[in-house]
C-alpha positions as YAML, in Angstrom:
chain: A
units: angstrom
residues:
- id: 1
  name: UNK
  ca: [-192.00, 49.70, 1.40]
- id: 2
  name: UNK
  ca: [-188.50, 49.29, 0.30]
- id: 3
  name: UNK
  ca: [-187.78, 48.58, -3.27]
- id: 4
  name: UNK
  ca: [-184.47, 46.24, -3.74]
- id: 5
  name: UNK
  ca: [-183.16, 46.36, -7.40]
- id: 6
  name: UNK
  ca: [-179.60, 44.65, -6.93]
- id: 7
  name: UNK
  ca: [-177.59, 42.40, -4.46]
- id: 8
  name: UNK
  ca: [-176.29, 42.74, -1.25]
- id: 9
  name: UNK
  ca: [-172.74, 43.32, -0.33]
- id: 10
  name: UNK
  ca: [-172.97, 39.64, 1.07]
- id: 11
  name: UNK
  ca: [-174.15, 38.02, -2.21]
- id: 12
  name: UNK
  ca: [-171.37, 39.83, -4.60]
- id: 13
  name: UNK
  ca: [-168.56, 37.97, -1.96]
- id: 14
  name: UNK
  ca: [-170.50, 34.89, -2.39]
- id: 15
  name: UNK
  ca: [-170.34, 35.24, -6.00]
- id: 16
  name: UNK
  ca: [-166.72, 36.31, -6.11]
- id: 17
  name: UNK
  ca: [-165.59, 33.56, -3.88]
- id: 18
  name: UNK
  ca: [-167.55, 31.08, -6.07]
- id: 19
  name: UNK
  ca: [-165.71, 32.89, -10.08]
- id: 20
  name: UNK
  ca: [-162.38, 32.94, -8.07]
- id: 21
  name: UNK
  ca: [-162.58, 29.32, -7.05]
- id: 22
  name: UNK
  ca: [-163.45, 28.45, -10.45]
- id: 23
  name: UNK
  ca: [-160.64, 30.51, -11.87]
- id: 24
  name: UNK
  ca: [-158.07, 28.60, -9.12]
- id: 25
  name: UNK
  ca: [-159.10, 25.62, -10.80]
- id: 26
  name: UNK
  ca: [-158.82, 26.12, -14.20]
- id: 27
  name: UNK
  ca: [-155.17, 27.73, -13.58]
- id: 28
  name: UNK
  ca: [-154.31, 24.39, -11.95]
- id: 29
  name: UNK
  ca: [-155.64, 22.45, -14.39]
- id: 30
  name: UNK
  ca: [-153.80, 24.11, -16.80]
- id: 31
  name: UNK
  ca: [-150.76, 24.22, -14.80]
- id: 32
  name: UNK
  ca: [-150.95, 20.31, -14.92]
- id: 33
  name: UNK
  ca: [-151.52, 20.57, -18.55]
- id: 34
  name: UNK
  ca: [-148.37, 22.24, -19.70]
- id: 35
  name: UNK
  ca: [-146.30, 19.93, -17.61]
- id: 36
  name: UNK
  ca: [-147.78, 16.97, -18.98]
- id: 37
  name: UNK
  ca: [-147.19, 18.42, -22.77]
- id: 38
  name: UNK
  ca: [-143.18, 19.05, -21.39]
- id: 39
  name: UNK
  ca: [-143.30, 15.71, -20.72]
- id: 40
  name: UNK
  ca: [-144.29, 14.24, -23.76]
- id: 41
  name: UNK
  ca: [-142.53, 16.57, -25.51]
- id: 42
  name: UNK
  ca: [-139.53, 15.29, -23.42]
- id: 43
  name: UNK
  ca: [-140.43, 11.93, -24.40]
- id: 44
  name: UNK
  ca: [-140.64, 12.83, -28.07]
- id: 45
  name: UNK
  ca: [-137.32, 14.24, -28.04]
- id: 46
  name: UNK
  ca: [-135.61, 11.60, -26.15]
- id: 47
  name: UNK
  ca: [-136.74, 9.09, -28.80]
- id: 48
  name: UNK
  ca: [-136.00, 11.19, -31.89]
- id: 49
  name: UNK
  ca: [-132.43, 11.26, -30.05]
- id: 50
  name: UNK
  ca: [-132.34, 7.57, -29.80]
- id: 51
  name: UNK
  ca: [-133.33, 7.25, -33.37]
- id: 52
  name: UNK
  ca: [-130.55, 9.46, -34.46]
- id: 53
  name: UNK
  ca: [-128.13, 8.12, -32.82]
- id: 54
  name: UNK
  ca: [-129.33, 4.85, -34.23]
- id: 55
  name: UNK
  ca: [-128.67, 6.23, -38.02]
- id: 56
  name: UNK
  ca: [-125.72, 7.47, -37.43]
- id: 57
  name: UNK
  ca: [-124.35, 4.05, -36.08]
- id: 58
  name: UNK
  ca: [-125.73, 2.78, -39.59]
- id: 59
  name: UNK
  ca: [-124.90, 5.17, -41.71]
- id: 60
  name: UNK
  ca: [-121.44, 5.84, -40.35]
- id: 61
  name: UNK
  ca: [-120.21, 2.15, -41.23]
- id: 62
  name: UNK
  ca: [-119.05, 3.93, -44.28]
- id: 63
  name: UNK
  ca: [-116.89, 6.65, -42.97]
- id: 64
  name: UNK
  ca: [-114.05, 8.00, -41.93]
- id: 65
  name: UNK
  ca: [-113.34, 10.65, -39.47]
- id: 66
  name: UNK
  ca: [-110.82, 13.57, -41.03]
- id: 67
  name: UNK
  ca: [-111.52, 16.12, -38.83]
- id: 68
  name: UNK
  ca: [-113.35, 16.56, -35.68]
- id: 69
  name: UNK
  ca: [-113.90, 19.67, -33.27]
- id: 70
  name: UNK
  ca: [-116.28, 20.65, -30.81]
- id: 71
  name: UNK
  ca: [-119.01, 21.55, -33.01]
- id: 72
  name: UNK
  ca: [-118.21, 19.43, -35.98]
- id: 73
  name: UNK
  ca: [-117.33, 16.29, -37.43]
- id: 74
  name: UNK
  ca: [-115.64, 16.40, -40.74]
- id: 75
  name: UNK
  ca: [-115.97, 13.08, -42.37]
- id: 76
  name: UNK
  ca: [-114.97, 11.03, -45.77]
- id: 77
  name: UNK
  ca: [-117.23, 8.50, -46.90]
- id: 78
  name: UNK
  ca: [-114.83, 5.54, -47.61]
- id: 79
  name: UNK
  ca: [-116.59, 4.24, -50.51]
- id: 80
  name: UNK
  ca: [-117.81, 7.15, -52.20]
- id: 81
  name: UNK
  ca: [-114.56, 8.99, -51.86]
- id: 82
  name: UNK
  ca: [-117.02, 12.19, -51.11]
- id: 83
  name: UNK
  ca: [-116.03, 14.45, -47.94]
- id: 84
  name: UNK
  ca: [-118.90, 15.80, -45.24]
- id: 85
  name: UNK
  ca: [-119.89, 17.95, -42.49]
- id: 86
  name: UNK
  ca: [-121.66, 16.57, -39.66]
- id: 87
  name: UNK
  ca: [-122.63, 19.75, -37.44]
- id: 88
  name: UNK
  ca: [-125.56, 22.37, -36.72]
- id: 89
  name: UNK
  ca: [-126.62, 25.14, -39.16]
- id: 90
  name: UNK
  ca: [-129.61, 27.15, -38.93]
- id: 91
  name: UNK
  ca: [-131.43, 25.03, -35.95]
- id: 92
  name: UNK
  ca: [-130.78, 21.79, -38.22]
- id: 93
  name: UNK
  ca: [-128.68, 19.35, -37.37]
- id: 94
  name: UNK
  ca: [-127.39, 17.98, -40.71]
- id: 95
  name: UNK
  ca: [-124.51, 16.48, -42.79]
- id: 96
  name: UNK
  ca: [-123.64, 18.60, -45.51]
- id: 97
  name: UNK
  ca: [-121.65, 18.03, -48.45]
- id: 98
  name: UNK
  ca: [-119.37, 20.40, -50.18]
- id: 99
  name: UNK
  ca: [-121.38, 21.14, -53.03]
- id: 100
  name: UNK
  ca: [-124.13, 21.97, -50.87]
- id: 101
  name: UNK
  ca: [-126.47, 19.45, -50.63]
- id: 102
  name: UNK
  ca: [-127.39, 17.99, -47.44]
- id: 103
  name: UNK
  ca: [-129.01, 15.58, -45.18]
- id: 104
  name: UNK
  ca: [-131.32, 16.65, -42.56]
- id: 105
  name: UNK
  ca: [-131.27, 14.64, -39.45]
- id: 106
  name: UNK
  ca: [-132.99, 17.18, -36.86]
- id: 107
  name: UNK
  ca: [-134.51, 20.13, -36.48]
- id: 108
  name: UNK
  ca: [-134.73, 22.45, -33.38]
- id: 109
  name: UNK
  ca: [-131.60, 22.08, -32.13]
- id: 110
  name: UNK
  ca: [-129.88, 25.10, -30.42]
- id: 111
  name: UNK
  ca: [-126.70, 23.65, -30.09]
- id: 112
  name: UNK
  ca: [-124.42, 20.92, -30.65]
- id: 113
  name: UNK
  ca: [-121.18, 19.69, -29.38]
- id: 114
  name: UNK
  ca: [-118.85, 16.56, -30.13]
- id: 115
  name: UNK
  ca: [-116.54, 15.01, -27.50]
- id: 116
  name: UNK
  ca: [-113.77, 12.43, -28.58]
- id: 117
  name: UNK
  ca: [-113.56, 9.58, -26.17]
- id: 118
  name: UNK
  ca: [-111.77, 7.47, -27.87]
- id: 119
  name: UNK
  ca: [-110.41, 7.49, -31.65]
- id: 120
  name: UNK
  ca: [-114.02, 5.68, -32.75]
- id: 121
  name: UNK
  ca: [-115.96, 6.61, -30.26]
- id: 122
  name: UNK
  ca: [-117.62, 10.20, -29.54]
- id: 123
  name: UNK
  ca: [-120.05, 12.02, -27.42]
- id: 124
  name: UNK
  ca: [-122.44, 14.14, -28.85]
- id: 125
  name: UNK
  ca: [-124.47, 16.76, -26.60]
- id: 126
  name: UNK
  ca: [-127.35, 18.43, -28.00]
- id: 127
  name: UNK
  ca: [-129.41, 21.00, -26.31]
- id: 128
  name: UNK
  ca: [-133.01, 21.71, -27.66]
- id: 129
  name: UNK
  ca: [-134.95, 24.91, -28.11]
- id: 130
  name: UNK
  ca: [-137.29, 24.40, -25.41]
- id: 131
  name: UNK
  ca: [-133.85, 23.47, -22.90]
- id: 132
  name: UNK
  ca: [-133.71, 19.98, -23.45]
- id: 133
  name: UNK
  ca: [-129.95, 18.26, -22.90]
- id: 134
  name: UNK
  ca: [-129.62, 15.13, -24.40]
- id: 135
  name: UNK
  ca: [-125.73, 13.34, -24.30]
- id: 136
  name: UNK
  ca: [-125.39, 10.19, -26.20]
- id: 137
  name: UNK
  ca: [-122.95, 8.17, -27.55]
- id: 138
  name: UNK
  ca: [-122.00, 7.45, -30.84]
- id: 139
  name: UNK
  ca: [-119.90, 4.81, -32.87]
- id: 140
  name: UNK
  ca: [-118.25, 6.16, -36.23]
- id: 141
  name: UNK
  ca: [-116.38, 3.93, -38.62]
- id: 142
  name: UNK
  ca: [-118.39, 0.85, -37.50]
- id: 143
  name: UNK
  ca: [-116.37, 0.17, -34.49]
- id: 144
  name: UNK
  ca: [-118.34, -1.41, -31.63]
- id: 145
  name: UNK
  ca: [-116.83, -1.77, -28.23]
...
């Protein structure tokens, strides 16, 4: 009499077909997973853009443009007689006044560049930590075309 105390070589490939299939699955599944969570992070980015943009356009009724590069927009606030920074330090995409206090409008931004189009009317590009690259354009000194 023969005394069998584990599987066959046929059962442990049955059982390692049936853990590897599960394992395919799961990587797809998670596969899906992280592209849908690009996406909506996408989708969250692309409206926090939109909203930015938005405030600037408000905001900006009120300046004046002194200085502009690729990187930054000096500005004068018209009414206030007070002079600002519009541009990207440490990852934050803020307007900063010269006695140091500021006004956060971002955060997470790798970089940031400002094209003049025409004398009222600019291009901003900014690219995201995760790769995001977002170009929008933006109205200073209230000037709508």
């Amino acid at each position: 009499m023969v005394n069998r105390n584990g599987f066959t070589l046929i059962e442990c490939i049955i059982a390692f077909t049936m853990l590897s299939g599960l394992f395919l699955i799961f990587s797809i599944s998670s596969q899906g997973l992280n592209i849908i969570k690009q996406h909506h992070n996408y989708e969250i980015q692309k409206f926090q853009v939109t909203r930015l943009v938005d405030r600037l356009e408000n905001d900006a009724l009120n300046y004046k443009i002194i200085d502009a590069n690729d990187r930054v927009l000096t500005i004068k606030n018209v009414k206030t007689n007070k002079t600002y920074q519009f541009g990207l330090w440490w990852k934050c995409l803020c307007l900063y006044r010269n006695d140091g206090k500021f006004l956060s409008y971002m955060l997470g931004v790798k970089r940031v560049a400002f094209k003049e189009l025409t004398p009222y009317l600019y291009v901003i590009t900014l690219e995201f930590d995760n790769g995001s690259i977002f170009k929008e354009e933006i109205y200073i000194n209230g000037q709508k075309a």
